[in-house]
PDB file of N, H, CA, C and O in Angstrom:
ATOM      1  N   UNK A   1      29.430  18.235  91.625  1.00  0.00           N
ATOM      2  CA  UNK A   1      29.632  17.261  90.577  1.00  0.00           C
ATOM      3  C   UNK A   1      28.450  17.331  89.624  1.00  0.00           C
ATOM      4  O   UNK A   1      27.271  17.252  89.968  1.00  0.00           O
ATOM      5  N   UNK A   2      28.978  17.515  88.180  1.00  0.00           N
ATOM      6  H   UNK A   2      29.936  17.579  87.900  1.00  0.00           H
ATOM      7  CA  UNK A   2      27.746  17.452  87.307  1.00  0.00           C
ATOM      8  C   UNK A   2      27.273  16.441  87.207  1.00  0.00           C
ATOM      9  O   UNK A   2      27.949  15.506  87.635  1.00  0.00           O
ATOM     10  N   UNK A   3      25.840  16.103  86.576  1.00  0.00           N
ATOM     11  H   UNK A   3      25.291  16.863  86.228  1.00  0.00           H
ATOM     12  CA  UNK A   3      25.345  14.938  86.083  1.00  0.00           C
ATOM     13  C   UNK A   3      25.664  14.346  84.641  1.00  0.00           C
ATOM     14  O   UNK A   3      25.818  15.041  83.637  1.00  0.00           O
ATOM     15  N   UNK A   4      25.717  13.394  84.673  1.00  0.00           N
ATOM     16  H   UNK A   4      25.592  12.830  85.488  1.00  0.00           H
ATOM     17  CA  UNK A   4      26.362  12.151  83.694  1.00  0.00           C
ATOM     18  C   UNK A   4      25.233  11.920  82.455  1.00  0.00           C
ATOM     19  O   UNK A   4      25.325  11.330  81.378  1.00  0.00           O
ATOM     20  N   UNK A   5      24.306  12.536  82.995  1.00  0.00           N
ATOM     21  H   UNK A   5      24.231  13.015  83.870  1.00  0.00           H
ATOM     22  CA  UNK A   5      23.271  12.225  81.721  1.00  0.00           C
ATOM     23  C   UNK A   5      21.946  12.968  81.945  1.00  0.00           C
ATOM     24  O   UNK A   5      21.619  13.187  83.111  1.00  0.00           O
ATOM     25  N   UNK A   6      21.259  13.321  81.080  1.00  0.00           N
ATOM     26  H   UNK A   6      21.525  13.144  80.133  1.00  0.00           H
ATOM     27  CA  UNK A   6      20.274  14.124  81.090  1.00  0.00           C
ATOM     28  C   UNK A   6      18.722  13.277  82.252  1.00  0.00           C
ATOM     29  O   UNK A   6      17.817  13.805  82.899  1.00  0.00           O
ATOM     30  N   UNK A   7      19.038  12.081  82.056  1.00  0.00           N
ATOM     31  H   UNK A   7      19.773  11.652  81.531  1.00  0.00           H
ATOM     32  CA  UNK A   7      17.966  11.640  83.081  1.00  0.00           C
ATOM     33  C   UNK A   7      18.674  11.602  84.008  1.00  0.00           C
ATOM     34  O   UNK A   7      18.341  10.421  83.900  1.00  0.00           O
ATOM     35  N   UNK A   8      19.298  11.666  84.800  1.00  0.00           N
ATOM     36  H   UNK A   8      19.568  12.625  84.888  1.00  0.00           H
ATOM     37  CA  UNK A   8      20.414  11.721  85.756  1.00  0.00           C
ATOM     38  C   UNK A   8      19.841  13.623  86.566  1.00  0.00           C
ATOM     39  O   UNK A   8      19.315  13.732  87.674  1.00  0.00           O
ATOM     40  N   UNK A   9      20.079  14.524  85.855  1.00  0.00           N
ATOM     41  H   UNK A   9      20.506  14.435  84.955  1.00  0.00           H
ATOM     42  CA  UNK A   9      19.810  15.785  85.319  1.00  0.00           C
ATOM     43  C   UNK A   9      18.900  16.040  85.984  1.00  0.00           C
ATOM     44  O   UNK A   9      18.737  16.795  86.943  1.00  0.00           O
ATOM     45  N   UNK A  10      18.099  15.177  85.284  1.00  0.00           N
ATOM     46  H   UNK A  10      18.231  14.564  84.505  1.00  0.00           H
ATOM     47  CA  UNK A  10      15.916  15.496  85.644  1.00  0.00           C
ATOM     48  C   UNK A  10      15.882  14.724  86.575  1.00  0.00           C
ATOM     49  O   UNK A  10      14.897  15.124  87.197  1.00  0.00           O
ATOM     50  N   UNK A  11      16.297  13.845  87.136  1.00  0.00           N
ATOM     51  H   UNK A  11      17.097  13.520  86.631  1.00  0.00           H
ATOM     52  CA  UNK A  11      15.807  13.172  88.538  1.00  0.00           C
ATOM     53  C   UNK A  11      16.767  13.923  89.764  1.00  0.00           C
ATOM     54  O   UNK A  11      16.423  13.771  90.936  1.00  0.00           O
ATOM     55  N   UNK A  12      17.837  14.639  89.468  1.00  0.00           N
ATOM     56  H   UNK A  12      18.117  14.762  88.516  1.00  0.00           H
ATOM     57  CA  UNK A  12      18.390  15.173  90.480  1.00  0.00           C
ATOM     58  C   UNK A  12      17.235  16.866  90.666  1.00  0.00           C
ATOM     59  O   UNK A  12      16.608  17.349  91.609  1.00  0.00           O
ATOM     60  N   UNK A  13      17.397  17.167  89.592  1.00  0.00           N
ATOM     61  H   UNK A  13      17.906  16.774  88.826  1.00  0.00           H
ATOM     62  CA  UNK A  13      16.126  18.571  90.032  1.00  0.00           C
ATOM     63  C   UNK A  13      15.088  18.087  90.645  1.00  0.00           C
ATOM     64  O   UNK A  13      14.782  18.707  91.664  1.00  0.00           O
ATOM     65  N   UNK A  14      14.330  17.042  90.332  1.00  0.00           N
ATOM     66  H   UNK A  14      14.578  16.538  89.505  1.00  0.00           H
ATOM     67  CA  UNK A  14      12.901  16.507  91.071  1.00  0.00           C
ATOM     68  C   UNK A  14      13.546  16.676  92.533  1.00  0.00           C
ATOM     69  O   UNK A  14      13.235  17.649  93.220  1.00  0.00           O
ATOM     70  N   UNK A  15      14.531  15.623  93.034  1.00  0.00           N
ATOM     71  H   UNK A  15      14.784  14.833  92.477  1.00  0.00           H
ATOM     72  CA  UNK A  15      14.698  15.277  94.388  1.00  0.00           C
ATOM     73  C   UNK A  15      15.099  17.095  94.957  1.00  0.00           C
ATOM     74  O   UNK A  15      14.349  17.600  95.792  1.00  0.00           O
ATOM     75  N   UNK A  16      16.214  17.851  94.448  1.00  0.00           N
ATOM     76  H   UNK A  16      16.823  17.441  93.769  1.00  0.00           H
ATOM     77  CA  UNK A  16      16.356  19.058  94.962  1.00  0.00           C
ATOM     78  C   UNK A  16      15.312  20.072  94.852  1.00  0.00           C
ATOM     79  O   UNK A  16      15.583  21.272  94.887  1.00  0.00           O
ATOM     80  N   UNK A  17      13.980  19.567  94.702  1.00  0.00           N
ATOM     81  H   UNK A  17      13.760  18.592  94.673  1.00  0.00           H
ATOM     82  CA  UNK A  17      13.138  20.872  94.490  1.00  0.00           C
ATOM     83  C   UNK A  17      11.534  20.077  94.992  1.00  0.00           C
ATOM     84  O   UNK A  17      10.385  20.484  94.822  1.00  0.00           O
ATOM     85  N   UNK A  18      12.146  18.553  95.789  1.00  0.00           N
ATOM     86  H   UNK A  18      13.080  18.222  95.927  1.00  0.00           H
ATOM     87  CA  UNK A  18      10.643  17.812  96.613  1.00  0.00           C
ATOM     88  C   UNK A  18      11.172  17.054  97.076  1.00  0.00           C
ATOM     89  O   UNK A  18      11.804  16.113  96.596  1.00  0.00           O
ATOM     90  N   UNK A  19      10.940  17.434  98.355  1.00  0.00           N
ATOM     91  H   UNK A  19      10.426  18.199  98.744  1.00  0.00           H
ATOM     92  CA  UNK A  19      11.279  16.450  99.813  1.00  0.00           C
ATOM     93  C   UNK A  19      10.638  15.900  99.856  1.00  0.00           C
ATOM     94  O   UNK A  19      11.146  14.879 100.319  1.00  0.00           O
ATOM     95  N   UNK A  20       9.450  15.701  99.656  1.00  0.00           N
ATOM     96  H   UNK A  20       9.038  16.531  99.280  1.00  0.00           H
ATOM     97  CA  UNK A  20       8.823  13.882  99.358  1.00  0.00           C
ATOM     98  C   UNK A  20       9.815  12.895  98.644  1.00  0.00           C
ATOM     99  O   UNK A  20      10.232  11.826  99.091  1.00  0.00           O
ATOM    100  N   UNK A  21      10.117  13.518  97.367  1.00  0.00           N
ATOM    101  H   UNK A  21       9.778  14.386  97.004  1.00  0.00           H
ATOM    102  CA  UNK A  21      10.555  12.493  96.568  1.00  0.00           C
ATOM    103  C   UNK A  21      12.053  12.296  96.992  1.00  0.00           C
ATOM    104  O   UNK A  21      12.420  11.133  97.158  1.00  0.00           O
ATOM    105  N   UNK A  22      12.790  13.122  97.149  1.00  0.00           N
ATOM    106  H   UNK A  22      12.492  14.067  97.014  1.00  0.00           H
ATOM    107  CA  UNK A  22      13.674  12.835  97.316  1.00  0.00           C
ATOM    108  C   UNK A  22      14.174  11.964  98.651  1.00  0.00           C
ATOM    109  O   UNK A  22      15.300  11.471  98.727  1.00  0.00           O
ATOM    110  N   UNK A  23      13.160  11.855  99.685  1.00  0.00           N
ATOM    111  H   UNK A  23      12.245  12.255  99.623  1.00  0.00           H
ATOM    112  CA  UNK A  23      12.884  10.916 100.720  1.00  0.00           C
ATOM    113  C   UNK A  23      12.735   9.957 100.375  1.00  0.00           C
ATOM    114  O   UNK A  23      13.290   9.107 101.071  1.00  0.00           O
ATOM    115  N   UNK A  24      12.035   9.487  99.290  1.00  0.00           N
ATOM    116  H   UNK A  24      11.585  10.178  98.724  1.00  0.00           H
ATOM    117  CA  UNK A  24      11.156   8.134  98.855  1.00  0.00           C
ATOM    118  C   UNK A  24      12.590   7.405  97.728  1.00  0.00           C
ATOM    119  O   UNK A  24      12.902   6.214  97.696  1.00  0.00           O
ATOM    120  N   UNK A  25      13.132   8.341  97.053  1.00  0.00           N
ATOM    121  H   UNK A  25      12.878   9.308  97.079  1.00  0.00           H
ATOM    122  CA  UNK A  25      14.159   8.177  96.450  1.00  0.00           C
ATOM    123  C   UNK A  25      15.259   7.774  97.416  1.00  0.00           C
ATOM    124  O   UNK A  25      15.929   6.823  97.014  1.00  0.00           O
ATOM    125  N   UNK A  26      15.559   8.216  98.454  1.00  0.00           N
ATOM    126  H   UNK A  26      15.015   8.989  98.780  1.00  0.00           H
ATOM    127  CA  UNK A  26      16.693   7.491  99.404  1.00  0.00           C
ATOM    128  C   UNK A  26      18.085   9.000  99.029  1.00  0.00           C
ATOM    129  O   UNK A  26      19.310   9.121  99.010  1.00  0.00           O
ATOM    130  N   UNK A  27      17.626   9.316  98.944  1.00  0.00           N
ATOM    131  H   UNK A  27      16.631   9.217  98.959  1.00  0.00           H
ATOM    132  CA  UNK A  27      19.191  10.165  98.357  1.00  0.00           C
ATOM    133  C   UNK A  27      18.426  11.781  99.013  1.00  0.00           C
ATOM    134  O   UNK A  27      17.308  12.292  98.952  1.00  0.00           O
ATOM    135  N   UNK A  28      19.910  12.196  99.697  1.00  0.00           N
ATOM    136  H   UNK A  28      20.819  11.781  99.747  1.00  0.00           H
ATOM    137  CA  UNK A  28      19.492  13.826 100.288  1.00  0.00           C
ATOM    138  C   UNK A  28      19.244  14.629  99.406  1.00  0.00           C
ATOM    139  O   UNK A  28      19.663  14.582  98.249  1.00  0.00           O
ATOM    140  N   UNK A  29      18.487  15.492  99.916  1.00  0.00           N
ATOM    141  H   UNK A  29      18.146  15.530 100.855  1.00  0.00           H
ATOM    142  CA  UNK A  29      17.728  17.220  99.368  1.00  0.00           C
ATOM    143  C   UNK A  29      19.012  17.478  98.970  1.00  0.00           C
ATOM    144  O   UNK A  29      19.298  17.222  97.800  1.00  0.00           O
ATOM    145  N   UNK A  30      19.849  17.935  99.704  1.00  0.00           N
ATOM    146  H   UNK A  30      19.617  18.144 100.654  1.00  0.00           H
ATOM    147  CA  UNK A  30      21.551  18.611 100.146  1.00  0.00           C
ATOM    148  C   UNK A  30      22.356  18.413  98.926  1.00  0.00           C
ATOM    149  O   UNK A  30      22.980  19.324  98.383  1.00  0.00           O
ATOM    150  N   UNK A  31      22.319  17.130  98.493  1.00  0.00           N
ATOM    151  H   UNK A  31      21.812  16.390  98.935  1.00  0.00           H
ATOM    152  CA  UNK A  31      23.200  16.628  97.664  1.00  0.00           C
ATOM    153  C   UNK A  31      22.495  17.470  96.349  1.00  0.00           C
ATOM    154  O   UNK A  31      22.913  18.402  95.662  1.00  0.00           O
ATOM    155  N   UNK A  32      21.187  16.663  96.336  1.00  0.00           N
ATOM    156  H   UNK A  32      20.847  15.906  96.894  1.00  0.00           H
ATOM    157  CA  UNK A  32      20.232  16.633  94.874  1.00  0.00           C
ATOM    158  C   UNK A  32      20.402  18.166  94.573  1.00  0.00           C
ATOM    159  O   UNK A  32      20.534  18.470  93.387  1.00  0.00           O
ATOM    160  N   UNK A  33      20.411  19.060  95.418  1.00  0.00           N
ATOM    161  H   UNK A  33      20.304  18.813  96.381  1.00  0.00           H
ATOM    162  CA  UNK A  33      20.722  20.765  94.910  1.00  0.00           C
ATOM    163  C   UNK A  33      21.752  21.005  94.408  1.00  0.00           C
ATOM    164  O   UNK A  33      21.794  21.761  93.437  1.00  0.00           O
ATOM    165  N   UNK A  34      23.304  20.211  95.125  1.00  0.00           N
ATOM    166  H   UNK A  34      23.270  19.597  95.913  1.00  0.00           H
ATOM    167  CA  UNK A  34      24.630  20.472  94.792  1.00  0.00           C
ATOM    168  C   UNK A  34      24.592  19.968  93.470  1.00  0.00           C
ATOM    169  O   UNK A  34      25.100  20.701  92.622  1.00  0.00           O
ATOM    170  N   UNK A  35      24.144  18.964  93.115  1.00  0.00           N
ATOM    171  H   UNK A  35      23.732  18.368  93.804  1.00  0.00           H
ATOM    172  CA  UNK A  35      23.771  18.433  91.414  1.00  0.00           C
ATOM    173  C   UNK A  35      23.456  19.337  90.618  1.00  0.00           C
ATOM    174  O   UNK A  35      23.984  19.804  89.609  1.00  0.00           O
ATOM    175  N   UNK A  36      22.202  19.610  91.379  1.00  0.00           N
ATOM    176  H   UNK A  36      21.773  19.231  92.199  1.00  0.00           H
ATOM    177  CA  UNK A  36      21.203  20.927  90.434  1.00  0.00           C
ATOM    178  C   UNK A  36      22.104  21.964  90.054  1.00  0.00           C
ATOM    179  O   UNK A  36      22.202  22.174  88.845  1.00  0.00           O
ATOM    180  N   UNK A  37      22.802  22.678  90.863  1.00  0.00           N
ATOM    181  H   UNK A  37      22.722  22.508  91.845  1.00  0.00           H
ATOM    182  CA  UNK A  37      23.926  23.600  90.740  1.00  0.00           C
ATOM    183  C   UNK A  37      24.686  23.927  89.716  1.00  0.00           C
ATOM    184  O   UNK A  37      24.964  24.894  89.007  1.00  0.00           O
ATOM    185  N   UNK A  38      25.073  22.174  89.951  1.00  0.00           N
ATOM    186  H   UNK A  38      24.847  21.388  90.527  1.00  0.00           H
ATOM    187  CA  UNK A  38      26.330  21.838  89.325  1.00  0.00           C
ATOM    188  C   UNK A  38      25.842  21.873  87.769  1.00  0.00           C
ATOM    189  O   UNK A  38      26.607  22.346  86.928  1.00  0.00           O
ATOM    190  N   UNK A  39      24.827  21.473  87.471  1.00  0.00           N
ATOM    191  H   UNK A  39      24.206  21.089  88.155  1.00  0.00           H
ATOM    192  CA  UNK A  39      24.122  21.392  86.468  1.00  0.00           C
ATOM    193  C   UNK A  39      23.828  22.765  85.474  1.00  0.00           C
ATOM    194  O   UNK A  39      23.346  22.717  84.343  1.00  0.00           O
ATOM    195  N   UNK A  40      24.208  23.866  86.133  1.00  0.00           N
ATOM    196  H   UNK A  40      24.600  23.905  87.053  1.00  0.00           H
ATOM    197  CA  UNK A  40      23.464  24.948  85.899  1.00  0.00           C
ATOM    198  C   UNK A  40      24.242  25.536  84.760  1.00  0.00           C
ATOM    199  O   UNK A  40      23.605  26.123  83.885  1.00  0.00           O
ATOM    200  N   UNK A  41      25.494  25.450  84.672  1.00  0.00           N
ATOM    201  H   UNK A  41      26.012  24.973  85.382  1.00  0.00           H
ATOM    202  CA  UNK A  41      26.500  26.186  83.491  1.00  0.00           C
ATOM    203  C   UNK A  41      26.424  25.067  82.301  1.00  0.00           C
ATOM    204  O   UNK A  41      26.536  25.446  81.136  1.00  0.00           O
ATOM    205  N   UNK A  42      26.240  23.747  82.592  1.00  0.00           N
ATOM    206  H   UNK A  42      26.149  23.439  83.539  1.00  0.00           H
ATOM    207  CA  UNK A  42      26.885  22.668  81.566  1.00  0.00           C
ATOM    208  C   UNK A  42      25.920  22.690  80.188  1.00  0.00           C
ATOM    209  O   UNK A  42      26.444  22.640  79.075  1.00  0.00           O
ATOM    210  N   UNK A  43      24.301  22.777  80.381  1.00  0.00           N
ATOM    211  H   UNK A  43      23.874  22.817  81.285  1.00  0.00           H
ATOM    212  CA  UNK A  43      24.002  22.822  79.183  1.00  0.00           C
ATOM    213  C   UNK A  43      22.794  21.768  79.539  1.00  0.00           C
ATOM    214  O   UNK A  43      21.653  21.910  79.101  1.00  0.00           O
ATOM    215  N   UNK A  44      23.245  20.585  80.480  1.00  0.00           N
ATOM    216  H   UNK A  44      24.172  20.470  80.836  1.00  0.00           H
ATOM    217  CA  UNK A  44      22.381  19.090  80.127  1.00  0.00           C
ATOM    218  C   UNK A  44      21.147  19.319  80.638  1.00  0.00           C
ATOM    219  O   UNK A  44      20.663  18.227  80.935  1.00  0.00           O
ATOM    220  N   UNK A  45      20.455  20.141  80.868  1.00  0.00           N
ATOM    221  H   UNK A  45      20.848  21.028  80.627  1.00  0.00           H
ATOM    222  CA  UNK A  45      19.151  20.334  81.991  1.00  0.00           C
ATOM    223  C   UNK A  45      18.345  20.347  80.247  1.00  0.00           C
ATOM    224  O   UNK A  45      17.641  19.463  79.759  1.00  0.00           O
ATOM    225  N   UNK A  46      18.849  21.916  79.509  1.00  0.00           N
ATOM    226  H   UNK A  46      19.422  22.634  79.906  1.00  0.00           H
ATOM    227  CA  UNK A  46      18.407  21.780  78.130  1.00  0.00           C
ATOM    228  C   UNK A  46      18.991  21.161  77.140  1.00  0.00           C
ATOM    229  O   UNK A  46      19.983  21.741  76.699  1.00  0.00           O
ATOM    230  N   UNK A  47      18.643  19.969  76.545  1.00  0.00           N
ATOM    231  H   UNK A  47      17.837  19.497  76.904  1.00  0.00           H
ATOM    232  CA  UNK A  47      19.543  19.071  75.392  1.00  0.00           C
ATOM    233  C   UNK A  47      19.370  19.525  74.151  1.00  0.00           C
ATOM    234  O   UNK A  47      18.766  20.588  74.003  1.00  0.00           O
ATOM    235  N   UNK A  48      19.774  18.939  73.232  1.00  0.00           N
ATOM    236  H   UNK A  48      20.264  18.076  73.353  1.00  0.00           H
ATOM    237  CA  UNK A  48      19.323  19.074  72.028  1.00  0.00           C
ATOM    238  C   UNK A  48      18.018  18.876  71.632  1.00  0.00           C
ATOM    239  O   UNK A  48      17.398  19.628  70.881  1.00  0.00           O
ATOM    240  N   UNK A  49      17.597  17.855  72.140  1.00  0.00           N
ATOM    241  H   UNK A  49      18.101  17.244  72.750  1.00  0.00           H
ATOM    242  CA  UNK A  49      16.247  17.329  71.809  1.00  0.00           C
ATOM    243  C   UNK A  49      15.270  17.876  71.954  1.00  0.00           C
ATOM    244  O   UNK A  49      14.481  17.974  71.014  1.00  0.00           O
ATOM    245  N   UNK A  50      14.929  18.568  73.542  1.00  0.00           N
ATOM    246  H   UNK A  50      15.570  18.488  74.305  1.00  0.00           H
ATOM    247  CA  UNK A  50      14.316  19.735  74.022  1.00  0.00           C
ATOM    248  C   UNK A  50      14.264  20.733  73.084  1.00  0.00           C
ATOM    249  O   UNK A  50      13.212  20.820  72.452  1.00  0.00           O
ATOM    250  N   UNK A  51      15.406  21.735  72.768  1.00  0.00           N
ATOM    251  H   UNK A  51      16.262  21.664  73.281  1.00  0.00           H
ATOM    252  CA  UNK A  51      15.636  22.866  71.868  1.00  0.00           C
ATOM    253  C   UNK A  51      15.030  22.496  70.709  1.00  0.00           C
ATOM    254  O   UNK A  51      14.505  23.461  70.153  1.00  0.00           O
ATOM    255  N   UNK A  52      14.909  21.513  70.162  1.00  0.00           N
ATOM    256  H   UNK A  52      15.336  20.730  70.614  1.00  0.00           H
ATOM    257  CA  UNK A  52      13.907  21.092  68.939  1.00  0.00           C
ATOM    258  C   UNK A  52      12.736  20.665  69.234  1.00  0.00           C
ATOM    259  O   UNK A  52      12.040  20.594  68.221  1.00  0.00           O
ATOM    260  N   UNK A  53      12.180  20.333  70.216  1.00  0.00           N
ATOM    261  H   UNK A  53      12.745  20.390  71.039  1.00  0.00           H
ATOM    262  CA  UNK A  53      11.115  19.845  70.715  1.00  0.00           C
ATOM    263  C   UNK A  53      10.216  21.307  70.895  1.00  0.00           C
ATOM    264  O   UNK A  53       9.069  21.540  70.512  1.00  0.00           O
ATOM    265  N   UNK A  54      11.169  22.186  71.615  1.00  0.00           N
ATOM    266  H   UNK A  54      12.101  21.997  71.926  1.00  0.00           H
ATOM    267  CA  UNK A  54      10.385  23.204  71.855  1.00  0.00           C
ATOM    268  C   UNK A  54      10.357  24.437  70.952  1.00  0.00           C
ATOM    269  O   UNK A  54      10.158  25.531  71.480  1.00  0.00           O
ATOM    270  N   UNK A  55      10.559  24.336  69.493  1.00  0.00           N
ATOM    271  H   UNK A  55      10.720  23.447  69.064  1.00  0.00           H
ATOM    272  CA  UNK A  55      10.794  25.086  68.384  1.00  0.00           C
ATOM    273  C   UNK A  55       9.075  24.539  67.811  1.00  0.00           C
ATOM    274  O   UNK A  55       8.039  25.161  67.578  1.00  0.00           O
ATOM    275  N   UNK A  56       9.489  22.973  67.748  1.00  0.00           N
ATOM    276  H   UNK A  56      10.331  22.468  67.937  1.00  0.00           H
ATOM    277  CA  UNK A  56       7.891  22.891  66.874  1.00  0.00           C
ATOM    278  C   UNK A  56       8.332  22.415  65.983  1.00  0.00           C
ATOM    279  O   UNK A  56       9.478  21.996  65.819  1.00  0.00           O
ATOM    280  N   UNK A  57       7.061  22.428  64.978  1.00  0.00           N
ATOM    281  H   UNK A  57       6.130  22.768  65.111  1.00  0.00           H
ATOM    282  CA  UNK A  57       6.823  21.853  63.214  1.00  0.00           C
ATOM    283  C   UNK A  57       6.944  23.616  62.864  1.00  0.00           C
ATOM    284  O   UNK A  57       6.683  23.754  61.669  1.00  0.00           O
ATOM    285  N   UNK A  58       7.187  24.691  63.380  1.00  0.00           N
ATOM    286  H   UNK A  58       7.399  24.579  64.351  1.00  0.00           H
ATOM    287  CA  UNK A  58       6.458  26.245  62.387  1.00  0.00           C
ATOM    288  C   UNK A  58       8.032  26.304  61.761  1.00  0.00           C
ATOM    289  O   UNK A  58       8.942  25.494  61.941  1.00  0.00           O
ATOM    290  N   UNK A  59       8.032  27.348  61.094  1.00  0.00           N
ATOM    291  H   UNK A  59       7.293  28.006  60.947  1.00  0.00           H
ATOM    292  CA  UNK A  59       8.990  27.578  60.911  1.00  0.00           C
ATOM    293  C   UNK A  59       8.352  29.254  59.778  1.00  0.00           C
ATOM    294  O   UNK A  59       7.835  29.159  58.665  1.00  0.00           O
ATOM    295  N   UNK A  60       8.569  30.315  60.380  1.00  0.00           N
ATOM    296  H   UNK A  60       8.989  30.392  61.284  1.00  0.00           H
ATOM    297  CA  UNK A  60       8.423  31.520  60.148  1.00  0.00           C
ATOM    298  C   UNK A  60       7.096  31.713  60.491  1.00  0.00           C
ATOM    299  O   UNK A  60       6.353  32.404  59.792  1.00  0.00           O
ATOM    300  N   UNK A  61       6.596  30.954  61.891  1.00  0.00           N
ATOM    301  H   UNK A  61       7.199  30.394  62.458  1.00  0.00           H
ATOM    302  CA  UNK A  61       5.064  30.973  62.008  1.00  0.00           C
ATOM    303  C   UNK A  61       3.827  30.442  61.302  1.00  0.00           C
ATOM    304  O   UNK A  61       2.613  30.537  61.480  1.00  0.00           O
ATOM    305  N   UNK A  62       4.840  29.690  60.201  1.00  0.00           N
ATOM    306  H   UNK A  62       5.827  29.614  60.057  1.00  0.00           H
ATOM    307  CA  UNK A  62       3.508  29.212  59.626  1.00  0.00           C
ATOM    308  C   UNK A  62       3.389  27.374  59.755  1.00  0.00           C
ATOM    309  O   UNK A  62       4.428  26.921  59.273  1.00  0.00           O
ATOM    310  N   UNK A  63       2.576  26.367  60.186  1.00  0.00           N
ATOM    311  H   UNK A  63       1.733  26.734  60.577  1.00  0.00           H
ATOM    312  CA  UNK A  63       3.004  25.110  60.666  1.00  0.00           C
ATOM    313  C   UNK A  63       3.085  24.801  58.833  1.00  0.00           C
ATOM    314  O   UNK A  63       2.778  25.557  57.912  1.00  0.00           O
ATOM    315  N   UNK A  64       3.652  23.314  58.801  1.00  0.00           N
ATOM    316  H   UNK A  64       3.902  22.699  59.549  1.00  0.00           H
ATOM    317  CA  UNK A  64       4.184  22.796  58.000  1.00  0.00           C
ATOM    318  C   UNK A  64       3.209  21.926  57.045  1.00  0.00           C
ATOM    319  O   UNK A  64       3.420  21.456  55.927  1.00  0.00           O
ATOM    320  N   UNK A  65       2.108  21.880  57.850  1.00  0.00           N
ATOM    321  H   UNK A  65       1.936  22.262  58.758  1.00  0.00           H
ATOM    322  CA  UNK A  65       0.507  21.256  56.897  1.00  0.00           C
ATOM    323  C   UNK A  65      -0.492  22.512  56.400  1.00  0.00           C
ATOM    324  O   UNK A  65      -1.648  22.402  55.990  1.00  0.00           O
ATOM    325  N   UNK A  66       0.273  23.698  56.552  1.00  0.00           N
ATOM    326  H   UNK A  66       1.212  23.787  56.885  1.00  0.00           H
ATOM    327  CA  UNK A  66      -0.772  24.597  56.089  1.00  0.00           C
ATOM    328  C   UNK A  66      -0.163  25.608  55.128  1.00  0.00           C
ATOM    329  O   UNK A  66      -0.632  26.716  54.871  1.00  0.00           O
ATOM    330  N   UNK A  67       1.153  24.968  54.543  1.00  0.00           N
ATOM    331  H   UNK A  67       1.534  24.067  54.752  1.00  0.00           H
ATOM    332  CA  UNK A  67       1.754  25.582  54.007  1.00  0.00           C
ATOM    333  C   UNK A  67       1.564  25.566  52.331  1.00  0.00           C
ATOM    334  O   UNK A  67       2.339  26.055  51.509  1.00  0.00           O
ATOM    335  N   UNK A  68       0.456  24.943  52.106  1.00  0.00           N
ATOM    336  H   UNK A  68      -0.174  24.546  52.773  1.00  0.00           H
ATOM    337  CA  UNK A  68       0.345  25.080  50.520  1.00  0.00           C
ATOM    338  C   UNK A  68       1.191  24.255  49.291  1.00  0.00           C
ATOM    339  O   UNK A  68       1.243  24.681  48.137  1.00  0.00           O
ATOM    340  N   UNK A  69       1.654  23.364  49.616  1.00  0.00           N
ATOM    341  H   UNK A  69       1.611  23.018  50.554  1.00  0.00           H
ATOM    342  CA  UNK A  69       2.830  23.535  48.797  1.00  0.00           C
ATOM    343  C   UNK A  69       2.039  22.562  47.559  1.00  0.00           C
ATOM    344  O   UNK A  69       2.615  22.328  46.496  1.00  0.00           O
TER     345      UNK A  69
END
């Protein structure tokens, strides 16, 4: 079963990838992987927000305060 939402997403990878937490969280390793899994074709692990987050201010390498204009 996929996850329903991107924090949903990120707290199921934490628990499937730390048996601490996912102990302390109350919810199985077992499951939290079948999530992770499930997660893996849909897209929600990387959002939109991310993909722009991790682009930056550059844009042809040059940042956007040093651009002269």
């Amino acid at each position: 079963m996929p996850s329903k939402s991107p924090a949903q997403a990120r707290f199921m990878a934490a628990a499937a990838h730390d048996k601490a937490f996912a102990a302390k969280a109350g919810i199985s390793q077992s499951v939290a992987k079948e999530f992770n899994e499930a997660d893996r074709g849909t897209g929600i692990r990387r959002g939109k927000a991310q993909a722009q987050k991790a682009s930056g201010p550059y844009v042809s390498g040059t940042p956007i305060n040093k651009r002269g204009y």
